[in-house]
C-alpha positions as CSV (number, residue, x, y, z in Angstrom):
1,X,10.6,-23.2,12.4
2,X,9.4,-23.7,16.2
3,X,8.3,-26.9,16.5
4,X,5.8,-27.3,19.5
5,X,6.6,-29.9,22.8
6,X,3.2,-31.6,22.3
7,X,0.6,-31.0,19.6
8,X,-3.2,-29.9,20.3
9,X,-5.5,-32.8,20.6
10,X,-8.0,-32.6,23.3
11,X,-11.6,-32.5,22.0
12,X,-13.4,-29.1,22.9
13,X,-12.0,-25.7,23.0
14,X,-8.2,-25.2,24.7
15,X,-7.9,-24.6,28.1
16,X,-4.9,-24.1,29.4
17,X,-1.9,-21.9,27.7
18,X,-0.3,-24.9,26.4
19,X,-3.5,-26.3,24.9
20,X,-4.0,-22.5,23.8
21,X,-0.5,-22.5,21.9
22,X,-0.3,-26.1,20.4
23,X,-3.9,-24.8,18.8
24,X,-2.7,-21.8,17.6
25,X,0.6,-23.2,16.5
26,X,-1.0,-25.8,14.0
27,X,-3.3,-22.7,12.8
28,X,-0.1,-20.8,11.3
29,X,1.8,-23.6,10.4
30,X,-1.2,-24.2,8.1
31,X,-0.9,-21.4,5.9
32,X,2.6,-20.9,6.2
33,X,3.6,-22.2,2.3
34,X,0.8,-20.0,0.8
35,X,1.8,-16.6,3.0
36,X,5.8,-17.9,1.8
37,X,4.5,-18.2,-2.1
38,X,2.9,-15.0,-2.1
39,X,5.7,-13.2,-1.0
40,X,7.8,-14.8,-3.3
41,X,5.9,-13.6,-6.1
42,X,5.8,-10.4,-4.8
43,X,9.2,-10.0,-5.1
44,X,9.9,-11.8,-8.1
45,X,11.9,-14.2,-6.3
46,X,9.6,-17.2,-8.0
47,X,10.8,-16.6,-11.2
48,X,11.6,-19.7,-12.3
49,X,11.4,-20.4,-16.5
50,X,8.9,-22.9,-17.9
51,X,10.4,-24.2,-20.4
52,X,8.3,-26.9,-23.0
53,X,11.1,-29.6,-22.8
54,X,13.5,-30.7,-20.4
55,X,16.6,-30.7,-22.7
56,X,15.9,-27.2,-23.2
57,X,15.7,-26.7,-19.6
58,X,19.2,-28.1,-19.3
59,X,20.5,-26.1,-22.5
60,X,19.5,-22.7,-21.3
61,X,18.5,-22.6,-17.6
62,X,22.1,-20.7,-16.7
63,X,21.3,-18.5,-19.3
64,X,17.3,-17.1,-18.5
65,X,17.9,-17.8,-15.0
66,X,18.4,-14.4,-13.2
67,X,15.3,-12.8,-16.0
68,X,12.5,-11.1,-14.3
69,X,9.4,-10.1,-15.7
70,X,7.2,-9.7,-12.5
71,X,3.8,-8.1,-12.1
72,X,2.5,-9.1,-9.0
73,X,4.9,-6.4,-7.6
74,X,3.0,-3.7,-9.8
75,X,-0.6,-4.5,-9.0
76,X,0.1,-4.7,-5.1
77,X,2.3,-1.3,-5.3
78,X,-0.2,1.0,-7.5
79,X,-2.5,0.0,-4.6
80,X,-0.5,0.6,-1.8
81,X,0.7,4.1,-2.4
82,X,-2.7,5.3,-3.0
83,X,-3.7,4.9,0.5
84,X,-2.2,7.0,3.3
85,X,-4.0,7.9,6.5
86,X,-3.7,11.6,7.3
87,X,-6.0,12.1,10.9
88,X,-8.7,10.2,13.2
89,X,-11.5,12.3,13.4
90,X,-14.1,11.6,16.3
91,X,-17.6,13.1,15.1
92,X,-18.8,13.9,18.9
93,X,-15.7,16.3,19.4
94,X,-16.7,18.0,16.1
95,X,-13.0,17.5,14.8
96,X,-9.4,16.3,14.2
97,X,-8.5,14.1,17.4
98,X,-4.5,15.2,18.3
99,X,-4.3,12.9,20.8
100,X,-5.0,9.9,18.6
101,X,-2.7,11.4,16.1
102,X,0.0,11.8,18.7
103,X,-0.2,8.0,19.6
104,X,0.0,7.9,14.9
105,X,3.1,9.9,15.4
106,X,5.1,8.3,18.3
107,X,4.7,4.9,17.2
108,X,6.1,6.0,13.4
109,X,2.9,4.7,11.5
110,X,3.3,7.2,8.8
111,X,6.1,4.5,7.0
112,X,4.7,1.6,9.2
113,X,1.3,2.1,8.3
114,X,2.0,1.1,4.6
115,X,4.1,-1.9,4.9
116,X,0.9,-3.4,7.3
117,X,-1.0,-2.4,4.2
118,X,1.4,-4.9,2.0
119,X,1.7,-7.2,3.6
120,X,-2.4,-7.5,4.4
121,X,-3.2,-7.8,0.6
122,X,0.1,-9.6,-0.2
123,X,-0.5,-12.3,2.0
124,X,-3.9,-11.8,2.7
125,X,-3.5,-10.5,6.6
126,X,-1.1,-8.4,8.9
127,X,-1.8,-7.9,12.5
128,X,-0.7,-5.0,14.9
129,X,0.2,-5.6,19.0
130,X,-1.1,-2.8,21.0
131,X,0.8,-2.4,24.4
132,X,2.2,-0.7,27.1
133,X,5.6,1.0,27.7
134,X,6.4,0.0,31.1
135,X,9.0,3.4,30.9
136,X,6.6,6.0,29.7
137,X,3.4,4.6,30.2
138,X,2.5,5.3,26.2
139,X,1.2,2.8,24.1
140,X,3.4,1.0,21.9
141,X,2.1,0.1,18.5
142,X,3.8,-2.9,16.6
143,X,3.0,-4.2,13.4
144,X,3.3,-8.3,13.1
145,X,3.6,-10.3,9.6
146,X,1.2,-13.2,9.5
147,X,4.2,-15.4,9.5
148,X,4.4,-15.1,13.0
149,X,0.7,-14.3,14.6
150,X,-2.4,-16.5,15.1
151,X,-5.9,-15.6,16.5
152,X,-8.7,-17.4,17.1
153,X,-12.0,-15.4,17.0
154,X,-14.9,-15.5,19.9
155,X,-17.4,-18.2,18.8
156,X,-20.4,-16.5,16.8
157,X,-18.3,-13.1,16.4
158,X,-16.2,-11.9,13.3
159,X,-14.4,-9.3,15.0
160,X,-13.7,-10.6,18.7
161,X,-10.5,-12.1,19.7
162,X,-10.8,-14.9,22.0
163,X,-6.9,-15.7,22.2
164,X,-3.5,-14.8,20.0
165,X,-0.5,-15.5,20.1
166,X,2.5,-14.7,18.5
167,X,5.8,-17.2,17.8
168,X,8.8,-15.1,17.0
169,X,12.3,-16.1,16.1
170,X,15.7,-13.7,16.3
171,X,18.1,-13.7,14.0
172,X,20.2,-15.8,16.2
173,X,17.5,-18.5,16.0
174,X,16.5,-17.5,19.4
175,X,12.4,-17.9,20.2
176,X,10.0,-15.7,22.2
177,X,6.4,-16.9,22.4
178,X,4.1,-14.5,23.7
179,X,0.2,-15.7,24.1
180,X,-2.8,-13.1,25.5
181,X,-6.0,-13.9,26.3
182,X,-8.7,-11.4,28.2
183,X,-8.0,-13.3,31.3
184,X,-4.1,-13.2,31.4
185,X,-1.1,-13.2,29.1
186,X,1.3,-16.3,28.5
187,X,5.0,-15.5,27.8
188,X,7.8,-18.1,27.5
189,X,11.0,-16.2,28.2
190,X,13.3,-15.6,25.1
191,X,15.5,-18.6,24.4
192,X,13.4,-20.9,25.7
193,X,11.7,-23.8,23.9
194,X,9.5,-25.9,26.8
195,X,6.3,-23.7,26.7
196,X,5.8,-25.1,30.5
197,X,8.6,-22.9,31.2
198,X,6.5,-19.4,30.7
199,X,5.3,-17.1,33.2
200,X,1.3,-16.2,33.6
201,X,0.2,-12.6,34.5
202,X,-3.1,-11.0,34.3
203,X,-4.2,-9.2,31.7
204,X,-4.6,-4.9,32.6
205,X,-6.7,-4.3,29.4
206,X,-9.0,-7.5,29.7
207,X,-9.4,-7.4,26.3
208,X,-7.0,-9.0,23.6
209,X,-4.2,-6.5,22.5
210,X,-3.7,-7.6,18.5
211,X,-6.1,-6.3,15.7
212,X,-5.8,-7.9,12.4
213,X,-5.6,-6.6,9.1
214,X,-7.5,-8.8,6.6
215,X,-7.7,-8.3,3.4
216,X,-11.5,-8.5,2.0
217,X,-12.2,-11.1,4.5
218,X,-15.9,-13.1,4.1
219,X,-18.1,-14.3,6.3
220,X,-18.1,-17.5,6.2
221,X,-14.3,-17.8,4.5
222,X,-10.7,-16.7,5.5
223,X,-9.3,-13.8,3.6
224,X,-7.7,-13.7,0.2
225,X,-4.6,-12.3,-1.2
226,X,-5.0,-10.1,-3.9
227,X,-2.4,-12.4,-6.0
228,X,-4.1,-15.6,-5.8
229,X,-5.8,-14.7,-8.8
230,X,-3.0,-13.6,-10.5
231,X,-0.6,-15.7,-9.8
232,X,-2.1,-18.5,-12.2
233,X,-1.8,-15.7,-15.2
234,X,1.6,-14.5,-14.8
235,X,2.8,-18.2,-15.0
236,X,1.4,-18.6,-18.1
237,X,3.2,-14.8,-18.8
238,X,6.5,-16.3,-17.8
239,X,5.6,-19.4,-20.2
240,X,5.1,-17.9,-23.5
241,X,8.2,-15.8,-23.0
242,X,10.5,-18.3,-22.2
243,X,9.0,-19.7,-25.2
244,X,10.1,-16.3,-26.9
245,X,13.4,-16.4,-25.6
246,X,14.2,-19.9,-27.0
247,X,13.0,-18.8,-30.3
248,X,14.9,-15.6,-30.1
249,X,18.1,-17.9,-29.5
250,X,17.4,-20.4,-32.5
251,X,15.2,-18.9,-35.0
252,X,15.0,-14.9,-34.7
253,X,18.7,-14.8,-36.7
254,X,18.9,-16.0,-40.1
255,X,20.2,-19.5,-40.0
256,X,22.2,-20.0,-43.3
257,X,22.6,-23.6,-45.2
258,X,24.7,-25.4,-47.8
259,X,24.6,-28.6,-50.6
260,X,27.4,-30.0,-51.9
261,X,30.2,-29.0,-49.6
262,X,32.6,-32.1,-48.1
263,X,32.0,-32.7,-44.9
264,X,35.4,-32.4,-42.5
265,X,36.3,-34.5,-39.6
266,X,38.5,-33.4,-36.7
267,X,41.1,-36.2,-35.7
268,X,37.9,-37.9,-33.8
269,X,36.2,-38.5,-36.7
270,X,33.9,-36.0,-35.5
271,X,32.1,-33.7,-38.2
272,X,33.1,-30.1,-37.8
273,X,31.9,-27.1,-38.7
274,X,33.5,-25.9,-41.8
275,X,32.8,-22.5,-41.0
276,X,32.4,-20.1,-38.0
277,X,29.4,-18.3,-38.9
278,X,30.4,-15.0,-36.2
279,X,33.3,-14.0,-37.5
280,X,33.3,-15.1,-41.6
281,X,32.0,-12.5,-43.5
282,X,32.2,-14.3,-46.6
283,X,31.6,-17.9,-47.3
284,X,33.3,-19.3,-50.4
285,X,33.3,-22.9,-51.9
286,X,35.7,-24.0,-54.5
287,X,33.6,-26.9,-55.8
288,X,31.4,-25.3,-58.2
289,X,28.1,-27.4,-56.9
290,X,28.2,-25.6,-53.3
291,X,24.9,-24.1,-53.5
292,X,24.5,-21.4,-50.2
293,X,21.3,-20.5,-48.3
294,X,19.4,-19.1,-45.7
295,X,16.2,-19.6,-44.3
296,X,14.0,-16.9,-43.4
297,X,14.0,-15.6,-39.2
298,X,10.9,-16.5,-37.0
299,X,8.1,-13.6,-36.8
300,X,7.8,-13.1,-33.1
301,X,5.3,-11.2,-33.2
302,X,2.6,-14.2,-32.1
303,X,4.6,-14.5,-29.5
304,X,4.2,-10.7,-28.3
305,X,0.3,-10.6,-29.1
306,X,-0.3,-13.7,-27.0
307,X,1.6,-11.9,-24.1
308,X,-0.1,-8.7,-24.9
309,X,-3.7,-10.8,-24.2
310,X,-2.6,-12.5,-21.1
311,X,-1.4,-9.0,-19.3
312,X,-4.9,-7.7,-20.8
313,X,-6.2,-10.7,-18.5
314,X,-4.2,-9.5,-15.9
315,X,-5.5,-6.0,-15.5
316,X,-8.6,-6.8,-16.4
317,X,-8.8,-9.3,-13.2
318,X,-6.6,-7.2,-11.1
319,X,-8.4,-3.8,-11.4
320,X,-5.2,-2.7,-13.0
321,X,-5.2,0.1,-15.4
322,X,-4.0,-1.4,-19.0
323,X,-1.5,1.7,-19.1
324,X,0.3,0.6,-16.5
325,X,1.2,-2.9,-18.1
326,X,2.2,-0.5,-21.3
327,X,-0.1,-2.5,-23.2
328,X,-0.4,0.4,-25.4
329,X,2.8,0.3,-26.7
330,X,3.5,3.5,-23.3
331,X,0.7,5.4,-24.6
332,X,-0.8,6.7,-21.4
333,X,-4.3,8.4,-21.7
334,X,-4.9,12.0,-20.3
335,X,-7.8,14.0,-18.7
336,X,-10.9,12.4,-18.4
337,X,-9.6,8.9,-20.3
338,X,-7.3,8.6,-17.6
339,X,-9.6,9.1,-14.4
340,X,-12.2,6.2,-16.5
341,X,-8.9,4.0,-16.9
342,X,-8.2,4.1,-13.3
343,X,-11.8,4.2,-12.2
344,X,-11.4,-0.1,-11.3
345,X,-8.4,0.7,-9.3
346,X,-9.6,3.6,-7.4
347,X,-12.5,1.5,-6.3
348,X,-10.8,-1.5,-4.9
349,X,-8.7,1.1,-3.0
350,X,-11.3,2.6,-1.5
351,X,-12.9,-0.8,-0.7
352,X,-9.3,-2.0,1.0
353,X,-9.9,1.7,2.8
354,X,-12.9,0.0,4.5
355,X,-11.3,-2.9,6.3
356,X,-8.3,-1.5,6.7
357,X,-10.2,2.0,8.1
358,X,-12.0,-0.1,10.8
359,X,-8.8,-1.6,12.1
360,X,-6.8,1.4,12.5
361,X,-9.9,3.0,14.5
362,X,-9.5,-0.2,16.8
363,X,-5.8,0.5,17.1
364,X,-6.2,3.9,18.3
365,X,-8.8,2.8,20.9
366,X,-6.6,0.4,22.0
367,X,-4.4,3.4,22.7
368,X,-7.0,5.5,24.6
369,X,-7.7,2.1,27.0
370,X,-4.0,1.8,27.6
371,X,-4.1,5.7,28.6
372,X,-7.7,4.7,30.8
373,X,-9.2,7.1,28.1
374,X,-12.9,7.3,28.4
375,X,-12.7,7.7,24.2
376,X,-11.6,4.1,24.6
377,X,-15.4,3.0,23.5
378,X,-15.9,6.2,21.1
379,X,-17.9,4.7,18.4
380,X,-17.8,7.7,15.8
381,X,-13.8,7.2,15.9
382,X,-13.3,7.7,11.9
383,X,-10.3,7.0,9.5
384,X,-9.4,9.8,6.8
385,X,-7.3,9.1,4.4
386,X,-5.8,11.3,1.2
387,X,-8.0,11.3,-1.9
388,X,-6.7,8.0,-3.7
389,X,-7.8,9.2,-7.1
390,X,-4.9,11.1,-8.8
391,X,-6.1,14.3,-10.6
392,X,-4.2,17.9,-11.6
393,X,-4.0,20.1,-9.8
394,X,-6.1,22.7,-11.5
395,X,-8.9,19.7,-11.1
396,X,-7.9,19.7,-7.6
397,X,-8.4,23.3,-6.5
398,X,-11.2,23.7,-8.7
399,X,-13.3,21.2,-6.7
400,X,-12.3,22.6,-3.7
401,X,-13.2,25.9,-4.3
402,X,-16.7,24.5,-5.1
403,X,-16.9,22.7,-2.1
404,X,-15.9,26.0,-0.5
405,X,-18.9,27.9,-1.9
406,X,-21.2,25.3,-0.4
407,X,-20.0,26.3,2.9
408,X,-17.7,23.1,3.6
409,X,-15.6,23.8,6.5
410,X,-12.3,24.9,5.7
411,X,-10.5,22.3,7.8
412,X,-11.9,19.7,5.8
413,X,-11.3,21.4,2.7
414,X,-7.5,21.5,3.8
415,X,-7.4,17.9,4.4
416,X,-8.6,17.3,1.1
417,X,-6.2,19.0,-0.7
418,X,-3.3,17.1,0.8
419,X,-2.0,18.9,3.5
420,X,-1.0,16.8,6.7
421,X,-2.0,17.1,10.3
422,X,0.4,18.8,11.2
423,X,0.2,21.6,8.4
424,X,-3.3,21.8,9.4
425,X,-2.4,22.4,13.0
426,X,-0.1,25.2,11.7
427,X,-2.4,27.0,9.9
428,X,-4.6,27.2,12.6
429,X,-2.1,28.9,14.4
430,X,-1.5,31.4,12.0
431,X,-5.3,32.2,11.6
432,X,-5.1,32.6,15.4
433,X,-2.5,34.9,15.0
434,X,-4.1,37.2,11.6
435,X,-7.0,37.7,13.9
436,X,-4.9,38.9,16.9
437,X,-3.6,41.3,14.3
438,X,-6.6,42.2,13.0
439,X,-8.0,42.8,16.1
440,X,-5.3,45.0,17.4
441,X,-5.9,47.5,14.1
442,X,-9.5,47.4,14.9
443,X,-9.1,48.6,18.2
444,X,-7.0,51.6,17.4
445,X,-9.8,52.5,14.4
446,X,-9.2,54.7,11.4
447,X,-6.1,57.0,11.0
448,X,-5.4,60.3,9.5
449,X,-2.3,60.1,7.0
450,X,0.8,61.7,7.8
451,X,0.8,65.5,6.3
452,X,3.8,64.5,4.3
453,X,2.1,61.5,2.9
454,X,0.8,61.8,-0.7
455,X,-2.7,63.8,-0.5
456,X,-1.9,64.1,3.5
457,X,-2.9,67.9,3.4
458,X,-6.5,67.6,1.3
459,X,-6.7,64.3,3.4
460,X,-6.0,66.0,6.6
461,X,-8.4,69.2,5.6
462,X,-11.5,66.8,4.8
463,X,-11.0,64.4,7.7
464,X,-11.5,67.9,9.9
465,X,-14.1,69.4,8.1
466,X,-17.7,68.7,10.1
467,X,-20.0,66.0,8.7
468,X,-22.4,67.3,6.1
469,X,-25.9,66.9,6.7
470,X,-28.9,65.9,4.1
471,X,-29.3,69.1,2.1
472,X,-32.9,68.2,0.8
473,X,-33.9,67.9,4.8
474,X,-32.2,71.1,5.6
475,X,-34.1,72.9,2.7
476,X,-37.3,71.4,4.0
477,X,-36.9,72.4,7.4
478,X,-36.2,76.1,6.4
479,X,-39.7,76.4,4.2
480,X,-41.7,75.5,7.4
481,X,-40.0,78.2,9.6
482,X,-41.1,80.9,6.5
């Protein structure tokens, strides 16, 4: 962890850069254990059993250990891959902006795109530096985990940056602190630990270069991971089946008992077990009192319908569909059950799509003022992103071809049927070059068949013969000369 020289504690807004660091410093180091315990549930690596006593812990902790029955991973991931951006389209150029999609392209957004996605509704917020290739002069797009970045907002504003600042560490422990402001940008040089020791420059975009991704933020309130609800629920999930697992081990096999047998000692005067259950098929006695027995194996079956309400919880407060949990024993539904099942979940996407819409149109603009674009301040800069409900493909088309009838252009109806910007961009071409060819054949107008062709004679006689006038006004025409 980077520890700062001096802490923040001057009354009033920072100042200076240090001031500006030490403030932002205590701002992430604030958060850090809850952005940690979300990703550890995320990933499963949380799992740790709850088990109702201690000696039990003891007695079977090596054994349930290394079990995993994680959701959290689920409900973020059917979110996720629903949402992909495919184009930036700016409404006062009347189309598909290729330039902003160039800037999409270079900086690899198509993979990067959806791990700032995760890790905004895993750990609430995700943050993306926009900057300039000193080389090429292109603008370099680099998604940041919250773990690293703080921000302070513009008093009175929710969506300008007054200062951020980022506090990275290398894998050789090595830090790089890096803070920008509209006025100037702070960086301490990499190694370095004395944040008197950085190097102040101006700042070429006067604005601040880092948009955040939160997740559903309020007003008045910081943003929420989508798993601090669920977190609570799939603790008491991992409860109840550690509580299955122990009865499993003790009372899911018939346990066997018997009166009147002699109890042995081993040479400790220990009592021994007279027989090994595993590997005697057949108990016998000779004293005729030895009565054997068995009592009857637990039902686990409570245990499985108390799990079975608690994932029902779980979707029901994730905006999960319940077929996704297999709550019905992996009976998925079909058709229109399945579009009403998923009808929570498509919603909350497209919600997410909101936030996270706005913040990639402020990346891209970014972009434009690196390259002193005047589309820089475009406000009608949109996000379009795939259709996040999953239907067939006979559904599909049929829409579309609806949509078609209604005169929707056909670009639009391309990009709603899944095809990418660049496919798009190729079949443009190709319509550009069917007209050509259409063109050309129009030009050189109709064309008698080759006499050898079928019907090329008769075809040939009636293409020479003159046109035929209207009989009924020749007829007329000869009566008034008589």
């Amino acid at each position: 962890m980077i520890i700062p020289p001096s802490g923040y504690s001057s009354v009033g807004p920072p100042k200076t850069p240090i001031d500006w660091l030490a403030f932002l410093q205590g701002k992430l180091t604030e958060n850090r254990d809850d952005l940690l315990k979300y990703i550890a549930y995320y990933e499963g690596e949380q799992q740790k059993m709850a088990f109702a006593q201690a000696r039990y812990k003891s007695a079977f902790r090596d054994l349930f250990n290394d079990w995993r029955d994680n959701f959290c991973g689920l409900i973020i991931d059917s979110a996720t891959e629903r949402m992909r951006v495919e184009a930036f389209r700016i409404a006062s150029e009347g189309g598909i902006s290729e330039e902003a999609w160039e800037f999409w392209q270079r900086n690899s957004l198509d993979s990067l795109s959806n791990a700032v996605h995760l890790d905004a509704m895993v750990q609430s917020r995700a943050y993306v530096i926009v900057w300039k290739d000193n080389k090429t002069g292109e603008p370099i797009v680099t998604p940041v985990s919250a773990e690293e970045m703080a921000v302070q907002y513009k008093p009175g504003s929710l969506t300008e940056l007054e200062a951020a600042a980022r506090f990275f560490q290398d894998s050789w422990g090595r830090t790089w602190v890096t803070l920008w402001t509209e006025d100037y940008v702070y960086e301490v040089p990499l190694g370095k630990t004395e944040w008197e020791q950085g190097t102040r420059k101006p700042n070429p975009l006067k604005r601040v270069p880092v948009v955040p991704f939160h997740n559903r933020s309020r007003i008045n309130g910081d943003p929420y991971s989508d798993l601090a609800n669920v977190i609570p629920i799939q603790d008491a999930i991992n409860k109840i089946t550690s509580d299955a697992l122990l009865a499993s081990e003790f009372a899911a096999w018939p346990q066997r008992w018997v009166t009147g047998l002699e109890i042995q000692e081993d040479e400790n005067g220990k009592p021994k077990a007279p027989y090994d259950i595993g590997v005697d098929k057949l108990l016998q006695a000779e004293n005729p009192e030895v009565v054997f027995g068995q009592f009857e194996a637990s039902n686990l079956s409570n245990y499985v319908n108390f799990i079975n309400l608690l994932v029902q919880h779980l979707s029901s407060v994730s905006r999960t569909p319940s077929h996704y949990f297999l709550v019905n024993q992996g009976t998925a539904p079909s058709g229109e059950a399945i579009i009403s099942a998923e009808a929570g979940l498509v919603s909350k996407v497209k919600e997410r799509m909101l936030y996270f819409g706005e913040a990639w149109e402020q990346v891209i603009r970014l972009c434009f003022l690196i390259k002193k674009d005047k589309r820089a301040e475009e406000v009608s800069l949109e996000t379009v992103w795939a259709d996040p409900e999953y239907r067939t493909e006979a559904q599909h088309i049929d829409s579309l071809l609806k949509l078609n009838q209604l005169d929707v252009p056909k670009e639009l109806l391309w990009m709603r049927a899944g095809f990418s910007a660049t496919e798009i961009e190729a079949f443009r071409e190709m319509r550009r070059e069917d007209a050509k060819e259409q063109r050309k054949l129009a030009e050189l107008g109709p064309q008698a068949p080759e006499p050898g062709a079928p019907g090329g004679n008769k075809a040939a006689a009636m293409a020479a013969k003159p046109p035929q006038g209207n009989s009924g006004n020749v007829a007329r025409k000869l009566n008034e000369k008589k």
